[in-house]
PDB file of N, CA, C and O in Angstrom, chain B, residues numbered from 101:
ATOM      1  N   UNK B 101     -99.690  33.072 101.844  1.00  0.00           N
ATOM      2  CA  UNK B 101     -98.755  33.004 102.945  1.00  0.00           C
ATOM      3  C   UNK B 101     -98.266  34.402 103.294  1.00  0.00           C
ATOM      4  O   UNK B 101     -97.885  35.061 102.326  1.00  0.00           O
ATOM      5  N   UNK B 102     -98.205  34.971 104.465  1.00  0.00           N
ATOM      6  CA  UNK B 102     -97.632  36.132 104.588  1.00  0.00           C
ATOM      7  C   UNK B 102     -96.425  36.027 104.647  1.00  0.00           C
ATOM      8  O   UNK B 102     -95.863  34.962 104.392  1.00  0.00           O
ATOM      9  N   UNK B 103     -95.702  37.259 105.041  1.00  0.00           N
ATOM     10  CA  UNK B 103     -94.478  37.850 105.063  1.00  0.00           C
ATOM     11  C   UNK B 103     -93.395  36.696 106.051  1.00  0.00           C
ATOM     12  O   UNK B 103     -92.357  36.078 105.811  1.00  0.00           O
ATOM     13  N   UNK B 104     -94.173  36.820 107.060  1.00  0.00           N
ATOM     14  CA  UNK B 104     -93.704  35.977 108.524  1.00  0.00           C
ATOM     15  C   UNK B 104     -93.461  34.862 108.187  1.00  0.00           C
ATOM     16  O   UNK B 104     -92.266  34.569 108.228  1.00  0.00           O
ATOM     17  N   UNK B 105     -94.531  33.666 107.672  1.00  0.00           N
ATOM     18  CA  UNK B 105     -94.561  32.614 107.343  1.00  0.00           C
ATOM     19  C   UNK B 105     -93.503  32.427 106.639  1.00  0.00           C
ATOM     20  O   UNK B 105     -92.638  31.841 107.290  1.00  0.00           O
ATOM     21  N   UNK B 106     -93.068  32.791 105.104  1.00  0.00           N
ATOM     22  CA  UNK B 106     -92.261  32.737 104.597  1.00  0.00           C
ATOM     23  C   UNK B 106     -91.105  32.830 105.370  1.00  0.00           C
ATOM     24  O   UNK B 106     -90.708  31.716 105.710  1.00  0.00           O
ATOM     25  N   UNK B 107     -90.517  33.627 105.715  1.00  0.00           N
ATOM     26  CA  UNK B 107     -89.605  34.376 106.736  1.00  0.00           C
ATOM     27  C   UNK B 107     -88.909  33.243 107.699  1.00  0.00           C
ATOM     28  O   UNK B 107     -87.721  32.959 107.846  1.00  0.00           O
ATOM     29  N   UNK B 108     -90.116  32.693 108.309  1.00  0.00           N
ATOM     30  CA  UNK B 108     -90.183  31.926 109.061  1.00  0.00           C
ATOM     31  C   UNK B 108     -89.716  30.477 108.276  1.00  0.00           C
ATOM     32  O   UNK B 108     -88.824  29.758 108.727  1.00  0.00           O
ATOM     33  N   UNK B 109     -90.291  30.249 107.330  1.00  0.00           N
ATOM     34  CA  UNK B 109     -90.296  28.981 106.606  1.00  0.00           C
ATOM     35  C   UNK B 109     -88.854  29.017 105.681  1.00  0.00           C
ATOM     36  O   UNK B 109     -88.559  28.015 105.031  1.00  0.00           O
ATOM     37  N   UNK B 110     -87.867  30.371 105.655  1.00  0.00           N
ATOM     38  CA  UNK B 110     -86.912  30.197 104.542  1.00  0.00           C
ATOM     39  C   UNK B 110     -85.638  29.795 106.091  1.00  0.00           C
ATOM     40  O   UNK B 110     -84.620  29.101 106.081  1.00  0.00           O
ATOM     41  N   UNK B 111     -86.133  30.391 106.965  1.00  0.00           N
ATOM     42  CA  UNK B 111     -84.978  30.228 108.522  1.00  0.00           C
ATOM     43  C   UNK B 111     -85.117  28.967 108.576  1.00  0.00           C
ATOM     44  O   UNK B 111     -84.007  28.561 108.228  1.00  0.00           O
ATOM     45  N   UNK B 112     -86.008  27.726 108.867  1.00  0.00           N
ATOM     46  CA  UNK B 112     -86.440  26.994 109.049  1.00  0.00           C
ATOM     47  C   UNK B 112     -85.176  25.915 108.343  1.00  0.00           C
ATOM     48  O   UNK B 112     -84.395  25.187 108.956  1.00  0.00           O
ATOM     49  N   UNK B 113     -85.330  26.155 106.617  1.00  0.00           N
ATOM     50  CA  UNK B 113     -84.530  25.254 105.497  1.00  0.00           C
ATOM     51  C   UNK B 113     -83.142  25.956 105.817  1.00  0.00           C
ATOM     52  O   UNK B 113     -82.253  25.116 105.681  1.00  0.00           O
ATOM     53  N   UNK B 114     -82.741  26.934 106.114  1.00  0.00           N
ATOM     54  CA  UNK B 114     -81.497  27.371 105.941  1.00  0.00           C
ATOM     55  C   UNK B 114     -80.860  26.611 107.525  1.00  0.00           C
ATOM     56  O   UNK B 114     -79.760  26.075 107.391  1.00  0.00           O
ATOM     57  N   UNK B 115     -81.353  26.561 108.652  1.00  0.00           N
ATOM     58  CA  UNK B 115     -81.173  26.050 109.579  1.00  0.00           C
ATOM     59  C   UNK B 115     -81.151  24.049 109.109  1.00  0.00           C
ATOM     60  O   UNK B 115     -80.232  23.301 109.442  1.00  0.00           O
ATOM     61  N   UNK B 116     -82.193  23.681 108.436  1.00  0.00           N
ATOM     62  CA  UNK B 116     -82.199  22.398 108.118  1.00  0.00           C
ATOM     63  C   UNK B 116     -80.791  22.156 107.502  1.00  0.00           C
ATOM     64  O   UNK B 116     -80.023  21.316 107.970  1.00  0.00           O
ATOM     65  N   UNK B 117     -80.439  23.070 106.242  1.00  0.00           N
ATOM     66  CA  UNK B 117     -79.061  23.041 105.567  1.00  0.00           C
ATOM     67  C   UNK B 117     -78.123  23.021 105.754  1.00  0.00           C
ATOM     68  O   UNK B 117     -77.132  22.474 105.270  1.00  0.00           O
ATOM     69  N   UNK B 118     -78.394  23.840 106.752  1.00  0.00           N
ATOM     70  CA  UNK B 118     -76.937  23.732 107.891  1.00  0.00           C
ATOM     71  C   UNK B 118     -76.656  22.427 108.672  1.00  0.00           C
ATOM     72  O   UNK B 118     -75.601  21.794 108.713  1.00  0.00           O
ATOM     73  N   UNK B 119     -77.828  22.164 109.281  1.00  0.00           N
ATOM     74  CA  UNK B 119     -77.743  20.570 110.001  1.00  0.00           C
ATOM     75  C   UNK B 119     -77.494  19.290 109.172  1.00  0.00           C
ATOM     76  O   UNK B 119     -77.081  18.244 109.674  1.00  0.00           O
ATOM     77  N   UNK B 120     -77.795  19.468 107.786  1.00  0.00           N
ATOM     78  CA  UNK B 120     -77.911  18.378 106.949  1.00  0.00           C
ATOM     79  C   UNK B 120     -75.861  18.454 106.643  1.00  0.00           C
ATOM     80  O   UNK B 120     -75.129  17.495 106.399  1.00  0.00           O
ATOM     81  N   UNK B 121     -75.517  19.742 106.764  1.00  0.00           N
ATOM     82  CA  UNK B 121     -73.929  20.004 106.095  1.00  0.00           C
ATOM     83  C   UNK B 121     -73.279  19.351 107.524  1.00  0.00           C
ATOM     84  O   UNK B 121     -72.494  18.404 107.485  1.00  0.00           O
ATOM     85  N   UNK B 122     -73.632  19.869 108.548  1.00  0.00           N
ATOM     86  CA  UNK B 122     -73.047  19.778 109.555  1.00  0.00           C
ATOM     87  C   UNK B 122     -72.981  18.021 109.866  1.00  0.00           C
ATOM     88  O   UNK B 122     -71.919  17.675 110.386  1.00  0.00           O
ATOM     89  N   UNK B 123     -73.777  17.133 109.661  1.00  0.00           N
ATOM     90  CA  UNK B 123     -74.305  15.980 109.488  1.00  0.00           C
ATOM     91  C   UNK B 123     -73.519  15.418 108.226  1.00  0.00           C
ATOM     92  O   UNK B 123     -72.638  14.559 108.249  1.00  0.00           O
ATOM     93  N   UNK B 124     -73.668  15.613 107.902  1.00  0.00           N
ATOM     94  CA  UNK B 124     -72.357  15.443 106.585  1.00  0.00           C
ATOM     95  C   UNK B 124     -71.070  15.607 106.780  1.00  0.00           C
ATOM     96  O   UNK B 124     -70.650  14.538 106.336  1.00  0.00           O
ATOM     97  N   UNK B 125     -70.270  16.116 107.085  1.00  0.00           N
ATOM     98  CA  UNK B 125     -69.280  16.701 107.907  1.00  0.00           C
ATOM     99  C   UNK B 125     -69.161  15.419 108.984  1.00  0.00           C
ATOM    100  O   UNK B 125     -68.367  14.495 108.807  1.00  0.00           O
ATOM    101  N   UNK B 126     -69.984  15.499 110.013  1.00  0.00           N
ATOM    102  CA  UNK B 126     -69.678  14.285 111.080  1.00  0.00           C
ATOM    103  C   UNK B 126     -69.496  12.791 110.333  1.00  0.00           C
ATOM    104  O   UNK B 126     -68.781  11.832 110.623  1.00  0.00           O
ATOM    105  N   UNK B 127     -70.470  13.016 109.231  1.00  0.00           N
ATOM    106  CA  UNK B 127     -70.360  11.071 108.926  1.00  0.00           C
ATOM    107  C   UNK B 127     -69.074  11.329 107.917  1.00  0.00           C
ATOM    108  O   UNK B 127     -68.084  10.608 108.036  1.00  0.00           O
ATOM    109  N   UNK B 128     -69.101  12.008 107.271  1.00  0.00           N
ATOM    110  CA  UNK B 128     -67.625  12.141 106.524  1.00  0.00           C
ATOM    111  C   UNK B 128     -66.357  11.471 107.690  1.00  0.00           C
ATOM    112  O   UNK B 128     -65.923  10.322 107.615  1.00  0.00           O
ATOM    113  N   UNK B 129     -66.031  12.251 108.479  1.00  0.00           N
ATOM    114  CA  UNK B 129     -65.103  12.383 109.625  1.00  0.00           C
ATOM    115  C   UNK B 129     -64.969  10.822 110.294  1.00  0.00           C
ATOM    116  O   UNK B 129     -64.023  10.108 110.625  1.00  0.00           O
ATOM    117  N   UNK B 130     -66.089  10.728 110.304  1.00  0.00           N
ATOM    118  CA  UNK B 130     -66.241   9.249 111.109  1.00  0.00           C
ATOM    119  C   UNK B 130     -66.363   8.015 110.397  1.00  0.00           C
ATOM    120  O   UNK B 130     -66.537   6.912 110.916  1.00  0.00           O
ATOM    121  N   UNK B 131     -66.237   8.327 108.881  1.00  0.00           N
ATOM    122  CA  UNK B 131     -65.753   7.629 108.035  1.00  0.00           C
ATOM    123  C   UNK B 131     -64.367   7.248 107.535  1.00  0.00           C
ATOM    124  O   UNK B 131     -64.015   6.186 107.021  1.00  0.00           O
ATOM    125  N   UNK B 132     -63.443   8.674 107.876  1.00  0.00           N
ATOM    126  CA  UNK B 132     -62.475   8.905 107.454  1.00  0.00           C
ATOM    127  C   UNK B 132     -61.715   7.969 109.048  1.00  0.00           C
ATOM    128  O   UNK B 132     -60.699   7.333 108.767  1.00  0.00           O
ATOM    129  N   UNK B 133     -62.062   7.911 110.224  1.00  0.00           N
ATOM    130  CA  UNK B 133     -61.825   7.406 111.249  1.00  0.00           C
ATOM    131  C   UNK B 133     -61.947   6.336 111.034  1.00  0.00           C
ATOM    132  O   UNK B 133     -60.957   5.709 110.657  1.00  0.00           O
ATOM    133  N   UNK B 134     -62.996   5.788 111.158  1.00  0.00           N
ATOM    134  CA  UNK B 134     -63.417   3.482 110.517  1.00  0.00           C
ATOM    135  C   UNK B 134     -62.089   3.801 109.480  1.00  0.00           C
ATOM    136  O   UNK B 134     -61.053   3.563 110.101  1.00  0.00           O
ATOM    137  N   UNK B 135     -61.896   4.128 108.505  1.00  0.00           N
ATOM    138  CA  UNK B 135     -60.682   3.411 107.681  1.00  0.00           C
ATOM    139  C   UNK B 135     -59.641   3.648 108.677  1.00  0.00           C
ATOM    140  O   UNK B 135     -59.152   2.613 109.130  1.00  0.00           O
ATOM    141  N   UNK B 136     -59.067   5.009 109.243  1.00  0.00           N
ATOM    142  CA  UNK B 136     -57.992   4.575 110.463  1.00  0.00           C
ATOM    143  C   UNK B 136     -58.189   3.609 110.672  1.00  0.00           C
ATOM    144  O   UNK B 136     -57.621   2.693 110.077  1.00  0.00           O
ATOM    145  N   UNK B 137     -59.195   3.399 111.730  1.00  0.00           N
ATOM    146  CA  UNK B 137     -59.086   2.121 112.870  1.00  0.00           C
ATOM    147  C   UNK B 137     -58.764   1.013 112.069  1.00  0.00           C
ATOM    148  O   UNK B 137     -57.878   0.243 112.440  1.00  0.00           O
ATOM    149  N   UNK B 138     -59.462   0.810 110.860  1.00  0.00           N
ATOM    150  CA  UNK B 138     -59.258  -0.782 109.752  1.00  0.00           C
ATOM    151  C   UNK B 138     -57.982  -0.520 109.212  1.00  0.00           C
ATOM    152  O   UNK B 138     -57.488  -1.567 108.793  1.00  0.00           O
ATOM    153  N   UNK B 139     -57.299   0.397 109.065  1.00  0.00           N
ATOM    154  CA  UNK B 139     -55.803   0.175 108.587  1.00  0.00           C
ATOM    155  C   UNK B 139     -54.539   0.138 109.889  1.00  0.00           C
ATOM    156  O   UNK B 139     -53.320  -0.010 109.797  1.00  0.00           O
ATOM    157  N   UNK B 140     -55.514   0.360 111.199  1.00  0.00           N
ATOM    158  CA  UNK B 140     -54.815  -0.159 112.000  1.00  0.00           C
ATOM    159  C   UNK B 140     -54.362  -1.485 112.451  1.00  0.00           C
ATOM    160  O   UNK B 140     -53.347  -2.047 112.864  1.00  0.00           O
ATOM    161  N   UNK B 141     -55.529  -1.705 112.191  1.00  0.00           N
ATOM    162  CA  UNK B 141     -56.404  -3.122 112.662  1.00  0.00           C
ATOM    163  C   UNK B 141     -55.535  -4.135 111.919  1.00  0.00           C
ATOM    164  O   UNK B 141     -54.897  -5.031 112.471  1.00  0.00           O
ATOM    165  N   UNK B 142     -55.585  -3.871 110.471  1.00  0.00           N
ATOM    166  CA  UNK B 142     -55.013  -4.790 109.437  1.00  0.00           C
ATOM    167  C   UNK B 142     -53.303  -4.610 110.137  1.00  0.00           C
ATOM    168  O   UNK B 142     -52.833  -5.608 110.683  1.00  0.00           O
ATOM    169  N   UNK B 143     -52.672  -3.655 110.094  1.00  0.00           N
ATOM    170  CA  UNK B 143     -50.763  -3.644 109.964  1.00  0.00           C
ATOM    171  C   UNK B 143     -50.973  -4.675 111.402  1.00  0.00           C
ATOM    172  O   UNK B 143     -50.417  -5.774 111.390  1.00  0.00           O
ATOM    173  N   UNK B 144     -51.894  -4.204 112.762  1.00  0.00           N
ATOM    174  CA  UNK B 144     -51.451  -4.931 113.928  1.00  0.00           C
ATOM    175  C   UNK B 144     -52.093  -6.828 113.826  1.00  0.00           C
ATOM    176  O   UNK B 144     -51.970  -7.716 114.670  1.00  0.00           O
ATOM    177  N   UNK B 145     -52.657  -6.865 112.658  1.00  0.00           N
ATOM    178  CA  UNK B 145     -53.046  -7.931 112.216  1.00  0.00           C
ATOM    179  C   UNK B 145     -51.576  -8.887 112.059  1.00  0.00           C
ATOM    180  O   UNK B 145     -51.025  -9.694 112.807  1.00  0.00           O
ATOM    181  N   UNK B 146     -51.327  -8.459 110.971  1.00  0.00           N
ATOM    182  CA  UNK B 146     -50.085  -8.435 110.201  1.00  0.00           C
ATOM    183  C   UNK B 146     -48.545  -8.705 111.196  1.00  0.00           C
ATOM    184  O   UNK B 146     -47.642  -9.508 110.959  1.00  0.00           O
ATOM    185  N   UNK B 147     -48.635  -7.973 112.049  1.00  0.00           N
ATOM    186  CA  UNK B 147     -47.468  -8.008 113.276  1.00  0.00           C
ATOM    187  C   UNK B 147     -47.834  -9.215 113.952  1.00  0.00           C
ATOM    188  O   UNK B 147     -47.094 -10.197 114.016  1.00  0.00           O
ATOM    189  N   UNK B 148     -48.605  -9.165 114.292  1.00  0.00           N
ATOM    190  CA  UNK B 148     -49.460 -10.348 115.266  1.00  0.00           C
ATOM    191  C   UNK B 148     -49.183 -11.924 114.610  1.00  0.00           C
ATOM    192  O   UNK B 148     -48.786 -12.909 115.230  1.00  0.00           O
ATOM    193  N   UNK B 149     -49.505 -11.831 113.248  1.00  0.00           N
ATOM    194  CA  UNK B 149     -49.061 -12.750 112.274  1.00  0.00           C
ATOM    195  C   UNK B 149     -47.751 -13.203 112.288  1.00  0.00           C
ATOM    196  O   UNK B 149     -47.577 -14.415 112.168  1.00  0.00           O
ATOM    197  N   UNK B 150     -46.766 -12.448 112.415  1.00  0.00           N
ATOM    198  CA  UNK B 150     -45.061 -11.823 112.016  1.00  0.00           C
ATOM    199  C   UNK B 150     -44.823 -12.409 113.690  1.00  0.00           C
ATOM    200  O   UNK B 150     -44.346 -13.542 113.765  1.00  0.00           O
ATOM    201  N   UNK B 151     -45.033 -11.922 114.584  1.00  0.00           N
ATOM    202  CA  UNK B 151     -44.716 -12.291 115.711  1.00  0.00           C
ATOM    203  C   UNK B 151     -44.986 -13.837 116.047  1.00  0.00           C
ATOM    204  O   UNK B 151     -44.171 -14.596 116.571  1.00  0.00           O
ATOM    205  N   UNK B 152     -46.470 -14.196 115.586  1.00  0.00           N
ATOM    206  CA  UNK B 152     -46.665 -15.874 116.314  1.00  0.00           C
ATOM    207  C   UNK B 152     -45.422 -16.513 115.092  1.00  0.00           C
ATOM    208  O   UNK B 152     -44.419 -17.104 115.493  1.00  0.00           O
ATOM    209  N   UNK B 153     -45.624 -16.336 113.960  1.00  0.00           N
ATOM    210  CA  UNK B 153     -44.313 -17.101 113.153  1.00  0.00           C
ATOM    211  C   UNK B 153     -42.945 -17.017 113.867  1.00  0.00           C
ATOM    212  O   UNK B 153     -42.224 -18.012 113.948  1.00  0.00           O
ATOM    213  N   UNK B 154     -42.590 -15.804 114.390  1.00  0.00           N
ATOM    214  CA  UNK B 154     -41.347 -15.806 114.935  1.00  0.00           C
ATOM    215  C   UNK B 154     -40.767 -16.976 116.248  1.00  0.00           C
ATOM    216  O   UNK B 154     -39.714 -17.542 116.545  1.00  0.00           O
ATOM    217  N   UNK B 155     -42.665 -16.869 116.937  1.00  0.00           N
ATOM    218  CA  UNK B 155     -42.772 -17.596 117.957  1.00  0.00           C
ATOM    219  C   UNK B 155     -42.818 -19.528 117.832  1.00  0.00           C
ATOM    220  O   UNK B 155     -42.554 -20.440 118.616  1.00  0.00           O
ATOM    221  N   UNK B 156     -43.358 -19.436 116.242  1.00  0.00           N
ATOM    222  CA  UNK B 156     -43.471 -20.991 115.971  1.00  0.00           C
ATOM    223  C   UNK B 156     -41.685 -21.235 115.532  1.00  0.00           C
ATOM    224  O   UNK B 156     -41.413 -22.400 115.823  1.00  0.00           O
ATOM    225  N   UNK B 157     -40.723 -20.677 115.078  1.00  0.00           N
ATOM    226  CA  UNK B 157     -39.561 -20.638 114.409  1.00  0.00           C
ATOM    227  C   UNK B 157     -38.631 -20.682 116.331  1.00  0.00           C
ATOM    228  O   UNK B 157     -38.008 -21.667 116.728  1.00  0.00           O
ATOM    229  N   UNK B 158     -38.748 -19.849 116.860  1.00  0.00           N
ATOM    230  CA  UNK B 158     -38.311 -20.260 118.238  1.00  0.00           C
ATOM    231  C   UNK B 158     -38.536 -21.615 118.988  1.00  0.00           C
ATOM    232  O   UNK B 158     -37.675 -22.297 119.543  1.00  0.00           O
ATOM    233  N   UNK B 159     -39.753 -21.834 118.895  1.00  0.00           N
ATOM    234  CA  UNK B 159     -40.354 -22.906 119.337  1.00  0.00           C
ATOM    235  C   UNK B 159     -39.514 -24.399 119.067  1.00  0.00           C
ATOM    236  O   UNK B 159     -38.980 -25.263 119.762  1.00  0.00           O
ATOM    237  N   UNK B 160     -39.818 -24.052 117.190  1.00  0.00           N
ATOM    238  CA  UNK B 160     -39.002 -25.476 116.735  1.00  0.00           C
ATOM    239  C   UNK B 160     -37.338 -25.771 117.096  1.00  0.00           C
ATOM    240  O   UNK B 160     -36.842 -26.895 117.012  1.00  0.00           O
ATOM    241  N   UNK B 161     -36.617 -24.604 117.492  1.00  0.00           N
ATOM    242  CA  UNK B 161     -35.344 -24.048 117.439  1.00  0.00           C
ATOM    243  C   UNK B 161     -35.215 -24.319 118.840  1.00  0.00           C
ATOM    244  O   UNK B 161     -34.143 -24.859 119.112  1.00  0.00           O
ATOM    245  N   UNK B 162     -35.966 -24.114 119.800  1.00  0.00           N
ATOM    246  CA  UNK B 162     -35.938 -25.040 120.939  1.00  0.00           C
ATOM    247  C   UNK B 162     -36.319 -26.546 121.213  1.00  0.00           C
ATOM    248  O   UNK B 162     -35.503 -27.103 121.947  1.00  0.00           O
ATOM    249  N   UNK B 163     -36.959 -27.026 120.957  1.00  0.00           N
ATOM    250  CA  UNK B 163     -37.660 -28.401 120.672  1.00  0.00           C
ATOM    251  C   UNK B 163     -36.390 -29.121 119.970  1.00  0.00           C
ATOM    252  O   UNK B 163     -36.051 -30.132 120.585  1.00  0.00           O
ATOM    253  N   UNK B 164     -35.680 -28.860 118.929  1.00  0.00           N
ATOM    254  CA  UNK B 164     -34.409 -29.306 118.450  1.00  0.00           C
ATOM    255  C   UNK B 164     -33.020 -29.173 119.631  1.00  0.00           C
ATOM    256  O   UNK B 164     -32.248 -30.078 119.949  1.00  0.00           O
ATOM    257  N   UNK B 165     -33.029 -27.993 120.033  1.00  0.00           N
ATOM    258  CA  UNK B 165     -32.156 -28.076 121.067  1.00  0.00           C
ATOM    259  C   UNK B 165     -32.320 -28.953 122.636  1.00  0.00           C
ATOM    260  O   UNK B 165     -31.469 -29.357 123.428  1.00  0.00           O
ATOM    261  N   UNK B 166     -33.327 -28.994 122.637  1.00  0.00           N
ATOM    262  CA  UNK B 166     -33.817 -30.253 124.224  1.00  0.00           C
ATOM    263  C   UNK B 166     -33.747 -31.381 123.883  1.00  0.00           C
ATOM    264  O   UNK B 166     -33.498 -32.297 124.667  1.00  0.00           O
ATOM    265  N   UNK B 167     -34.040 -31.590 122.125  1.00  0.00           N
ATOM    266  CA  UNK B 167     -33.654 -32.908 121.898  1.00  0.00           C
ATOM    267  C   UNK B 167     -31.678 -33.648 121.422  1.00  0.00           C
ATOM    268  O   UNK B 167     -31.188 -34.777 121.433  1.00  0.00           O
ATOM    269  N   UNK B 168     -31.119 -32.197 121.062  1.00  0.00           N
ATOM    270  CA  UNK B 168     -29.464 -32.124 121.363  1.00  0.00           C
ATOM    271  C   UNK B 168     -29.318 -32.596 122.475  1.00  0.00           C
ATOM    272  O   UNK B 168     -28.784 -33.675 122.733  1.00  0.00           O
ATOM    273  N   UNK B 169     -29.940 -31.558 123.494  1.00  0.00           N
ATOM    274  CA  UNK B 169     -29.286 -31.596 124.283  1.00  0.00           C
ATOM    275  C   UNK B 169     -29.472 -33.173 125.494  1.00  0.00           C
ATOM    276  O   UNK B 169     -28.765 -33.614 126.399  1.00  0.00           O
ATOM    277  N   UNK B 170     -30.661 -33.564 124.939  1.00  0.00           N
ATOM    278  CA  UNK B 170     -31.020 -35.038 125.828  1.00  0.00           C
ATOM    279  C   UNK B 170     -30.209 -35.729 125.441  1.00  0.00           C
ATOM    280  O   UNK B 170     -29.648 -36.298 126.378  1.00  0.00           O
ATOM    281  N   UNK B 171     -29.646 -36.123 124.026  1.00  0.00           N
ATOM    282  CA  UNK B 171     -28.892 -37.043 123.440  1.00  0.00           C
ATOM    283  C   UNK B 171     -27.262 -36.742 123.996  1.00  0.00           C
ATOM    284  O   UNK B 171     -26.366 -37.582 123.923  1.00  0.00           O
ATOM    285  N   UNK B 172     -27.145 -35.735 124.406  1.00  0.00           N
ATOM    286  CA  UNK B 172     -26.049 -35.270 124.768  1.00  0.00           C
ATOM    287  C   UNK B 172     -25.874 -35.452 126.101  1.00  0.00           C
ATOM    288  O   UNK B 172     -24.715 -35.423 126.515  1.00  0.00           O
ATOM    289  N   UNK B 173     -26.832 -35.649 126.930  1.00  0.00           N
ATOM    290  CA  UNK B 173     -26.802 -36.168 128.503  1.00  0.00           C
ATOM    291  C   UNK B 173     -26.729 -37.486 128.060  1.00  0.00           C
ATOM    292  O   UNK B 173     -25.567 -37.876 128.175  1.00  0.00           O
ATOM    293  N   UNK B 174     -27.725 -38.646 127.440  1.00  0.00           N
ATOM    294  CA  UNK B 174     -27.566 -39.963 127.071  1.00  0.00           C
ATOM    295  C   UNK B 174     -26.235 -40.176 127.236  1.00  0.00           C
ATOM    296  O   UNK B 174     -25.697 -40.552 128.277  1.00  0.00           O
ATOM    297  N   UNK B 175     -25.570 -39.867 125.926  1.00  0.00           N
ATOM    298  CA  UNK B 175     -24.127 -39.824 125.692  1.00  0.00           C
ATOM    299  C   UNK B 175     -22.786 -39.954 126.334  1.00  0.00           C
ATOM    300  O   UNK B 175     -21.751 -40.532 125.998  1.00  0.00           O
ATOM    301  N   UNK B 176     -23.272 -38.945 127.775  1.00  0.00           N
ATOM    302  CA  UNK B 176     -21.864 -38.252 128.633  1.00  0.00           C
ATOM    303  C   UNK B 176     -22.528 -39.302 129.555  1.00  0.00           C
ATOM    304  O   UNK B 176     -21.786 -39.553 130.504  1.00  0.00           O
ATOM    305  N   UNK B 177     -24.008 -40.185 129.586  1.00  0.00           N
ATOM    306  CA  UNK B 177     -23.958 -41.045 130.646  1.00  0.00           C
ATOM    307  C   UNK B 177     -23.023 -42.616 130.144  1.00  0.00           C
ATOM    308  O   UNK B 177     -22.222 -43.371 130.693  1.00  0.00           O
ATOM    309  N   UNK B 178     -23.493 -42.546 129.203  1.00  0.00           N
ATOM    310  CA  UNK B 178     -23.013 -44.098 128.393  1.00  0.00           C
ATOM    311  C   UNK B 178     -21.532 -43.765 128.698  1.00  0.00           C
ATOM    312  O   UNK B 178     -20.938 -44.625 129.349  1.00  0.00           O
ATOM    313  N   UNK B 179     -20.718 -42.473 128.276  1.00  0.00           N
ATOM    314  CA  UNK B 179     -19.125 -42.708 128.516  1.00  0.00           C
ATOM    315  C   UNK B 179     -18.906 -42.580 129.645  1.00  0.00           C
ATOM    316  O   UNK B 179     -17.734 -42.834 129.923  1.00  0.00           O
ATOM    317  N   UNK B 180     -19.964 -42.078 131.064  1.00  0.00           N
ATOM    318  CA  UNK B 180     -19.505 -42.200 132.285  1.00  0.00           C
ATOM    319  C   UNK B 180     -19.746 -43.844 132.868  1.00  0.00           C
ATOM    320  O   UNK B 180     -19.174 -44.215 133.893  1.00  0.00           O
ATOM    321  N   UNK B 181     -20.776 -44.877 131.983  1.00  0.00           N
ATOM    322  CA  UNK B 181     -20.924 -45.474 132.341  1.00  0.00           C
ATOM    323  C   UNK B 181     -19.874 -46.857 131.584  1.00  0.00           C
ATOM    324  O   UNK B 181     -19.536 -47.962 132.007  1.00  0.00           O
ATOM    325  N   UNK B 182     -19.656 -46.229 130.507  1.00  0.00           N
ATOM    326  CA  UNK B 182     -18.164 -47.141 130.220  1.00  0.00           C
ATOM    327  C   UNK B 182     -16.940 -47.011 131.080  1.00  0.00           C
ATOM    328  O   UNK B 182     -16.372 -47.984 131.575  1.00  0.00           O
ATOM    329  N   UNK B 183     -16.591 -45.865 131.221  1.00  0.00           N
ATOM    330  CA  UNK B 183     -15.259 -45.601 132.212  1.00  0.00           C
ATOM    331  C   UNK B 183     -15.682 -45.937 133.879  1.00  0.00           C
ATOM    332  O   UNK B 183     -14.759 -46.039 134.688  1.00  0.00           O
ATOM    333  N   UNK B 184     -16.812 -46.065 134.243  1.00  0.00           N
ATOM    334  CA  UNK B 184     -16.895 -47.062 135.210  1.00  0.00           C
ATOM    335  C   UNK B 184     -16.540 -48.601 134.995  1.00  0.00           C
ATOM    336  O   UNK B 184     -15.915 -49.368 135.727  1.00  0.00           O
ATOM    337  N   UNK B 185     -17.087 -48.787 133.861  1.00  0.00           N
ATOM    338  CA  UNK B 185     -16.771 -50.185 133.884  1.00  0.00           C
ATOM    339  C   UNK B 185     -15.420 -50.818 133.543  1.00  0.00           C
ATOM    340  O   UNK B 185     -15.015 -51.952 133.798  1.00  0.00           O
ATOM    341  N   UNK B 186     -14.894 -49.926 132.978  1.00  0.00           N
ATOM    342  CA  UNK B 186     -13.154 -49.783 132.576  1.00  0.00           C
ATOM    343  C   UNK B 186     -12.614 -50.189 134.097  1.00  0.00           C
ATOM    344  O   UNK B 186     -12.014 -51.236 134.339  1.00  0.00           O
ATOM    345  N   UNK B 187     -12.967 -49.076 135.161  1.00  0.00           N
ATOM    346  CA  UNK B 187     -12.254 -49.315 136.036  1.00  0.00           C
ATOM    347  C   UNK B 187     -12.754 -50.573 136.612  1.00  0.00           C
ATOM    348  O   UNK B 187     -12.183 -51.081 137.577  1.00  0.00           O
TER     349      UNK B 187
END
């Protein structure tokens, strides 16, 4: 092999080395990113969770109050409809 060849052939790997680091480097990075996004993913999981419970706990907390409050129209009708009949 001559001078060149070599020369040629050591630029070649040192350029490969570099791309292989540099390549390394990117999937590192973009590894270190996927766990961001998945530890995002999971807390807004988690909220999302926290929120529909809040929303089922409202829900029932209304559903109890429409049913107060129907029994409570019933009620004010039956004593409007006694004090009619009073008179």
């Amino acid at each position: 092999m001559s001078n060149e060849s070599v020369n040629f052939d050591l630029k070649l790997k040192k350029k490969m080395i570099k791309q292989m680091n540099i390549m390394g480097e990117i999937n590192w990075q973009l590894k270190v990113e996927v766990g961001e996004l998945e530890n995002k993913n999971l807390v807004l999981e988690k909220q999302a969770k926290k929120a529909n419970e809040n929303n089922e706990e409202l829900n029932k907390t209304i559903n109890k109050l429409l049913v107060e409050l129907e029994k409570s129209k019933k009620e004010k009708d039956l004593v409007k409809n006694l004090k009619l009949k009073l008179n």
